[in-house]
DRENVODREN-353517 format. One line per field, with one value per residue: y, x, z of N, C-alpha, C, CB in turn; residue in three letters. Coordinates in Angstrom, 2 decimals. Glycine has a CB too. Layout:
n_v = [Y/...]
n_u = [X/...]
n_w = [Z/...]
ca_v = [Y/...]
ca_u = [X/...]
ca_w = [Z/...]
c_v = [Y/...]
c_u = [X/...]
c_w = [Z/...]
cb_v = [Y/...]
cb_u = [X/...]
cb_w = [Z/...]
aa = [Ala/...]
END
This chain:
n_v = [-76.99/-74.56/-71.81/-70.06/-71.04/-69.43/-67.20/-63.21/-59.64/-57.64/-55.46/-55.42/-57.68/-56.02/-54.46/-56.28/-57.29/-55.60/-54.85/-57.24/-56.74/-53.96/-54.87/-57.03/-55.18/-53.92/-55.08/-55.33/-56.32/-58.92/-61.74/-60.83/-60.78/-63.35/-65.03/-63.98/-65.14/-67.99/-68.53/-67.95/-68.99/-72.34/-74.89/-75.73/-73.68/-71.99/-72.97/-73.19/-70.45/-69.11/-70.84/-70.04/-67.45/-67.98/-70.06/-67.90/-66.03/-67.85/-68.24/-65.82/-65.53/-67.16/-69.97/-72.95/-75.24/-77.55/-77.78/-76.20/-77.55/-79.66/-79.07/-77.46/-79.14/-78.84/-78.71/-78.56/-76.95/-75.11/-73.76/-72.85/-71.50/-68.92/-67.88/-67.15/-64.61/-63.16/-60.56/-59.40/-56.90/-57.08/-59.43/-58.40/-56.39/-58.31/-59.25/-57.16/-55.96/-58.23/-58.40/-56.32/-55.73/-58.09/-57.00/-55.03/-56.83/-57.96/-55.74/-55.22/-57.20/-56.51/-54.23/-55.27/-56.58/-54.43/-52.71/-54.35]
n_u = [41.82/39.62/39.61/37.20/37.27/38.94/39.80/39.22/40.51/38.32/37.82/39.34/37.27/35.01/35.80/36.68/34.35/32.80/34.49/33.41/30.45/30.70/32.11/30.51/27.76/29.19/29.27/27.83/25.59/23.18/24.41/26.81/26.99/26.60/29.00/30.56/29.64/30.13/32.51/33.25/31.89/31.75/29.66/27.47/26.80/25.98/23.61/22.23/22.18/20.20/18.43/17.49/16.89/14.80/12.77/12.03/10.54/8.90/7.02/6.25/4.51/2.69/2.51/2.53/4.09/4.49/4.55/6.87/8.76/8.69/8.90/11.38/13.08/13.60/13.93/11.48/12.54/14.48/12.55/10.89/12.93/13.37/11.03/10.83/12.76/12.05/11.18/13.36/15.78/16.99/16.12/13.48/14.64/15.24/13.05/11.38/13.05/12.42/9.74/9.34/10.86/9.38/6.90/7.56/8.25/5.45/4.22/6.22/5.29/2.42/2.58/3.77/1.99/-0.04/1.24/1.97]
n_w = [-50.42/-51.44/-53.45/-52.66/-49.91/-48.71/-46.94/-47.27/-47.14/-45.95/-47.54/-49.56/-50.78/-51.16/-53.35/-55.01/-55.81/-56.63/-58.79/-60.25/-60.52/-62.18/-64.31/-65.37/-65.96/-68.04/-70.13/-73.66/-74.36/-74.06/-75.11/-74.92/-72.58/-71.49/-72.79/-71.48/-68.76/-69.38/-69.46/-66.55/-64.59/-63.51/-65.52/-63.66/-61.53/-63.20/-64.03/-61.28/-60.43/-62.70/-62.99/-59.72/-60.68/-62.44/-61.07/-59.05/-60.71/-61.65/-59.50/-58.62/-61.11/-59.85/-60.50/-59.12/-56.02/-56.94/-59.33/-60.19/-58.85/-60.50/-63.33/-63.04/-61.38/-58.94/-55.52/-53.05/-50.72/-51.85/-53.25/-51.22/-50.04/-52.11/-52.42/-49.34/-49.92/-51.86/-51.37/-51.24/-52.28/-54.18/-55.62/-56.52/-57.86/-60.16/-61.08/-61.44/-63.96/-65.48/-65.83/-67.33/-69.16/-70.44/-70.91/-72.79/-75.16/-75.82/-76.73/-78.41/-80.45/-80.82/-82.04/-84.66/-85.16/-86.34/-87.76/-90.27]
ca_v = [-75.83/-73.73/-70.29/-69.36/-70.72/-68.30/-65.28/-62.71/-58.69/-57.51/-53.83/-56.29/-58.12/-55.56/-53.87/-56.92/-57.69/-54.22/-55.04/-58.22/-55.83/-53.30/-55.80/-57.36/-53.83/-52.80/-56.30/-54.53/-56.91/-60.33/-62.32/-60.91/-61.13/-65.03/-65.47/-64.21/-66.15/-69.59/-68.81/-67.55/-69.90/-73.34/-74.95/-76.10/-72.46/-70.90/-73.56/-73.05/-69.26/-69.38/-71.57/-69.44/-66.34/-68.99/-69.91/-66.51/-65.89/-68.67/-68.35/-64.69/-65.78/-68.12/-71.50/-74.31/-75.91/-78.80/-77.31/-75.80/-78.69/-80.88/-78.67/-77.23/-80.48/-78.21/-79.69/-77.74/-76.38/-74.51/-72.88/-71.88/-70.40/-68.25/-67.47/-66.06/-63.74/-62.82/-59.09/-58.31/-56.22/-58.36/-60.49/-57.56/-55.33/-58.87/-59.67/-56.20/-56.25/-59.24/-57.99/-54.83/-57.32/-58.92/-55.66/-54.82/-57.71/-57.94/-54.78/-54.96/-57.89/-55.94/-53.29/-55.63/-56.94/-53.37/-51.82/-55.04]
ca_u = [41.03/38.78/39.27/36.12/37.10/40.16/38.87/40.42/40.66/36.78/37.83/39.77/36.56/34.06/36.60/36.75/32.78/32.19/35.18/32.53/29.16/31.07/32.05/29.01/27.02/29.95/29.10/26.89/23.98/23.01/25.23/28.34/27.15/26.31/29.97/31.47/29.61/29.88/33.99/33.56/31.31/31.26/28.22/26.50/26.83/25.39/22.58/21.45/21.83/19.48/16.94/16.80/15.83/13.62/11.85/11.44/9.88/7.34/6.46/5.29/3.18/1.94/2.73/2.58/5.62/4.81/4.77/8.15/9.98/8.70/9.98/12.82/14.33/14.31/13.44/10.97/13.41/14.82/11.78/10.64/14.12/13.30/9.66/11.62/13.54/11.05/10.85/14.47/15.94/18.18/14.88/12.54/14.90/15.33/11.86/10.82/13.64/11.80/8.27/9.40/11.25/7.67/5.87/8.22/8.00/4.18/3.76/6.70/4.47/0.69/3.24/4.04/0.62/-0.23/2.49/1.42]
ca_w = [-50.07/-52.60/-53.51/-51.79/-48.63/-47.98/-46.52/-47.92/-46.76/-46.55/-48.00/-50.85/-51.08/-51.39/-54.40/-55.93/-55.88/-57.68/-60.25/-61.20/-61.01/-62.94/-65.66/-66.08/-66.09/-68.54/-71.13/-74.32/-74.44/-73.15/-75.79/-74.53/-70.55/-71.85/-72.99/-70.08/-67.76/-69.34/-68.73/-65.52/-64.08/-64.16/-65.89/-63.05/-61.36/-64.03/-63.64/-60.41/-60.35/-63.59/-61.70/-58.72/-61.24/-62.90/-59.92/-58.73/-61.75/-61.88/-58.03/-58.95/-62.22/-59.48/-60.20/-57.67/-55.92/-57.60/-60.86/-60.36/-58.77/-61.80/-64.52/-62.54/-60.92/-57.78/-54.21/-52.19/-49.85/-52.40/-53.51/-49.91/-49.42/-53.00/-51.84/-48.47/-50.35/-53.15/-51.53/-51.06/-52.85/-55.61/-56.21/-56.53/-59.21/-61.36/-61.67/-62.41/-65.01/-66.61/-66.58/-67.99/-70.80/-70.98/-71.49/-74.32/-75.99/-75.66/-76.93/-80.08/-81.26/-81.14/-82.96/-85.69/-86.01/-86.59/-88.86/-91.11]
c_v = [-75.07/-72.40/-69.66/-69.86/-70.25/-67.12/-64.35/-60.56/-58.11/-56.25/-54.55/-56.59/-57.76/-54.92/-54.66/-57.43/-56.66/-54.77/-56.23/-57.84/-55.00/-53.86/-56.22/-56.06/-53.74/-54.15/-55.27/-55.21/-58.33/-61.38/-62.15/-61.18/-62.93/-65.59/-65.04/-65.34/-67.24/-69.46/-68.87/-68.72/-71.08/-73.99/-75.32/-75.09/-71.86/-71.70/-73.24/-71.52/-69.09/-70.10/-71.15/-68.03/-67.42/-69.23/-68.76/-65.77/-66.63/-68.46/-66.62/-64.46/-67.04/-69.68/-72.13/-74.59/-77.09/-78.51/-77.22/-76.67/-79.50/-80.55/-77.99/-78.13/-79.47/-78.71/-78.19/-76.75/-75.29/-73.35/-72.14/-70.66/-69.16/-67.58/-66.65/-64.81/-62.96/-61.06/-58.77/-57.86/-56.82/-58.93/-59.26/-56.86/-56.74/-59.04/-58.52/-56.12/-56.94/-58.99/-56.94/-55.21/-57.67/-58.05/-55.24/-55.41/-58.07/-56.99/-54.58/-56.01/-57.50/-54.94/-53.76/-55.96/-55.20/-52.65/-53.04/-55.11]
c_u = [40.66/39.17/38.67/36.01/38.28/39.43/39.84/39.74/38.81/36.44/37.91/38.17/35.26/34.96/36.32/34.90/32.17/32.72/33.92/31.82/29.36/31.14/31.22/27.99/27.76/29.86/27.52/25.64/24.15/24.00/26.42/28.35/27.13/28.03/30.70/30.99/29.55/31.68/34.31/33.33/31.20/29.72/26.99/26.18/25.91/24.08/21.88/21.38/20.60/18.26/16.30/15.89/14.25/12.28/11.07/10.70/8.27/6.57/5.51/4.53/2.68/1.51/2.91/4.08/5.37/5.60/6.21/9.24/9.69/9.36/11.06/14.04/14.80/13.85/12.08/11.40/13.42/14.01/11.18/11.94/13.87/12.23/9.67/12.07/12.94/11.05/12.29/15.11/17.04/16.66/14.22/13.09/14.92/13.97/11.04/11.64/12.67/10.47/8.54/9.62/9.91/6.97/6.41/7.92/6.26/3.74/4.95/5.78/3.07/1.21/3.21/2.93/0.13/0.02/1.66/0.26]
c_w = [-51.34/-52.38/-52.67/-50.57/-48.07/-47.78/-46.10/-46.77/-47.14/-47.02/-49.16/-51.27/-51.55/-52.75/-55.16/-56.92/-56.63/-58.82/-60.80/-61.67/-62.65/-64.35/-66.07/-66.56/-67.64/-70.50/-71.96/-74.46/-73.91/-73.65/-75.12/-73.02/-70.74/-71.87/-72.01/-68.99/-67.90/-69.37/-67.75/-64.30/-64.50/-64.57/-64.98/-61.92/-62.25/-64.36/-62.37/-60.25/-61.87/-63.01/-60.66/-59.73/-61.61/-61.88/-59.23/-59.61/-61.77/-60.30/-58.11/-59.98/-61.18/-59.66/-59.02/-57.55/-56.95/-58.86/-61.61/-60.29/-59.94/-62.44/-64.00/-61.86/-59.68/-56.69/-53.56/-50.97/-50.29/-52.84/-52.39/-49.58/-50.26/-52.89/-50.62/-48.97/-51.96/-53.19/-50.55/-52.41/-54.55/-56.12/-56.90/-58.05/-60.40/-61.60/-62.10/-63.81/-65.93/-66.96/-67.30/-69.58/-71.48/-71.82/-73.03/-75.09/-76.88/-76.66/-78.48/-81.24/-82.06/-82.08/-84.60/-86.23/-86.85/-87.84/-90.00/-92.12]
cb_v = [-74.93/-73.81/-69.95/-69.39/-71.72/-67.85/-65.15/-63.03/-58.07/-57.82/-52.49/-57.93/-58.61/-54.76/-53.63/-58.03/-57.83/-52.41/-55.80/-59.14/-54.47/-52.89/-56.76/-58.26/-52.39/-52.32/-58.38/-54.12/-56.96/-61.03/-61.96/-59.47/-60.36/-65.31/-65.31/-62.77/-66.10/-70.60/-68.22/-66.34/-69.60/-74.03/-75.81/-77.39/-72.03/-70.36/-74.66/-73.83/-68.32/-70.03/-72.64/-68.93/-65.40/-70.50/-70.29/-65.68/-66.38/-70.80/-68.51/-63.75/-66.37/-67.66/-71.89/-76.20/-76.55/-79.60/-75.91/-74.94/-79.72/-81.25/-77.75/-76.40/-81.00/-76.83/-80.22/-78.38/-76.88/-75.14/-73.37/-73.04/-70.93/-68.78/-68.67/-66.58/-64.55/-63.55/-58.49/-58.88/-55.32/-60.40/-61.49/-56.62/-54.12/-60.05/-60.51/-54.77/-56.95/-60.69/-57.59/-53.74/-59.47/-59.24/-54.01/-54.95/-58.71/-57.66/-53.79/-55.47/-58.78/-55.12/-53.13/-56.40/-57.65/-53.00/-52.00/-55.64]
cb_u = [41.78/37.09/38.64/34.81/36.60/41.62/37.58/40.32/42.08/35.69/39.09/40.89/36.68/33.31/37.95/37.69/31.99/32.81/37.21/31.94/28.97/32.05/32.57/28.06/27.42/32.10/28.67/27.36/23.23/21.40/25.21/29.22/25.06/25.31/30.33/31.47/28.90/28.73/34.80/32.87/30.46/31.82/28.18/26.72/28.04/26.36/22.88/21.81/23.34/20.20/17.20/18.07/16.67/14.34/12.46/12.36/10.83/7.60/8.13/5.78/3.66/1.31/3.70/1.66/6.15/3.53/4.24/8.36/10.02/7.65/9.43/12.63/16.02/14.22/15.41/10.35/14.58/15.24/10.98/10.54/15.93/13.45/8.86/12.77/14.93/9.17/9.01/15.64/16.31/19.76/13.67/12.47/16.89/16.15/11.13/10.80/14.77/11.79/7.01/10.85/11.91/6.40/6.05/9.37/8.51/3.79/3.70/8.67/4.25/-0.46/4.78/4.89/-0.93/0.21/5.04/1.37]
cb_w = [-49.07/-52.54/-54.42/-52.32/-47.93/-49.01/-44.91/-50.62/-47.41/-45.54/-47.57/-50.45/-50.52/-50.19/-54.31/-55.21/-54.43/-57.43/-60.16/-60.87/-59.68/-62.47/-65.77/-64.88/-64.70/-67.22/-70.03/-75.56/-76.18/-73.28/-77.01/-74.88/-69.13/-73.81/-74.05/-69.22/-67.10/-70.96/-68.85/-65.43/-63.89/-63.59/-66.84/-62.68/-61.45/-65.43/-63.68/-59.31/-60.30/-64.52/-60.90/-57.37/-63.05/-63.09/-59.09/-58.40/-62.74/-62.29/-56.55/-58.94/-64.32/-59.63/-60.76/-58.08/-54.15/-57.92/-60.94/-59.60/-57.31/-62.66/-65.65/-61.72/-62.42/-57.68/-52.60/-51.86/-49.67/-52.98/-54.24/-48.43/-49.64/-53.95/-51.52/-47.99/-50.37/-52.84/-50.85/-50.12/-51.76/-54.62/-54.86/-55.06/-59.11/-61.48/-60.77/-61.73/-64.70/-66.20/-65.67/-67.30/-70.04/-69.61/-70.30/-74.58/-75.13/-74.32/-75.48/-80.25/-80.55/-79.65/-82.42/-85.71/-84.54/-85.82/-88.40/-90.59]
aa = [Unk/Unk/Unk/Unk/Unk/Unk/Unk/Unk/Unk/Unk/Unk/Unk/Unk/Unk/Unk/Unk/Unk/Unk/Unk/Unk/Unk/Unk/Unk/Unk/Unk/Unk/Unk/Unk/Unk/Unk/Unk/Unk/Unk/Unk/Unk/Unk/Unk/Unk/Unk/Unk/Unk/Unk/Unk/Unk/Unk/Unk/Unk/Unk/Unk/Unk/Unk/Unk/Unk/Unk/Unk/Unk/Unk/Unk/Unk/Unk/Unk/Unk/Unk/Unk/Unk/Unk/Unk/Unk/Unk/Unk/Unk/Unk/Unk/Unk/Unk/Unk/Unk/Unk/Unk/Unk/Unk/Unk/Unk/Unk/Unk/Unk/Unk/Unk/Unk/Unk/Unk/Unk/Unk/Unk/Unk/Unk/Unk/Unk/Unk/Unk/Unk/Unk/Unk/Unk/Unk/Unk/Unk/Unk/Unk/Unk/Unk/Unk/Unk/Unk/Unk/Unk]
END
């Protein structure tokens, strides 16, 4: 039996599910959230959670399924299930996260051309 199929106290379980948030929130930049989660998680965990952002990513710059299952090695299932869940609330704050990322980036580059 796995860890994750004992089901444990669901007061315990919501405590413990912050202590993770918390920690990760509480990691100073992406480097150190990187090195926790390649201990935490095994590598093929930290693959498919990475793929679902991924996906959810390319499905709102509008790529094709095809597109995605080619270079993602993901089935079509997978991407309908991610295309479901595109406007809840977990999906919605990471992909603004990343355009916001984008915008930055976008905009430290036209900076540098600039300053130059």
């Amino acid at each position: 039996m796995r860890i994750s199929d004992r089901i444990i106290n669901p007061t315990l379980k919501r405590q413990i599910i912050k202590t993770l948030a918390q920690t990760l929130a509480d990691c100073k930049d992406s480097e150190e959230t990187l090195v926790f989660l390649k201990d935490f998680l095994k590598d093929n965990e930290l693959e498919t959670y990475a793929k679902r952002l991924a996906v959810s990513y390319w499905l709102k710059k509008g790529r094709s399924y095809e597109n995605i299952k080619t270079n993602l090695k993901v089935s079509s299932a997978t991407i309908a299930t991610i295309q479901n869940q595109l406007e809840s609330e977990g999906y919605k704050l990471a992909l603004k996260k990343m355009e916001a990322e984008e915008w930055a980036n976008a905009w430290i580059e036209k900076i540098k051309k600039f300053v130059k």
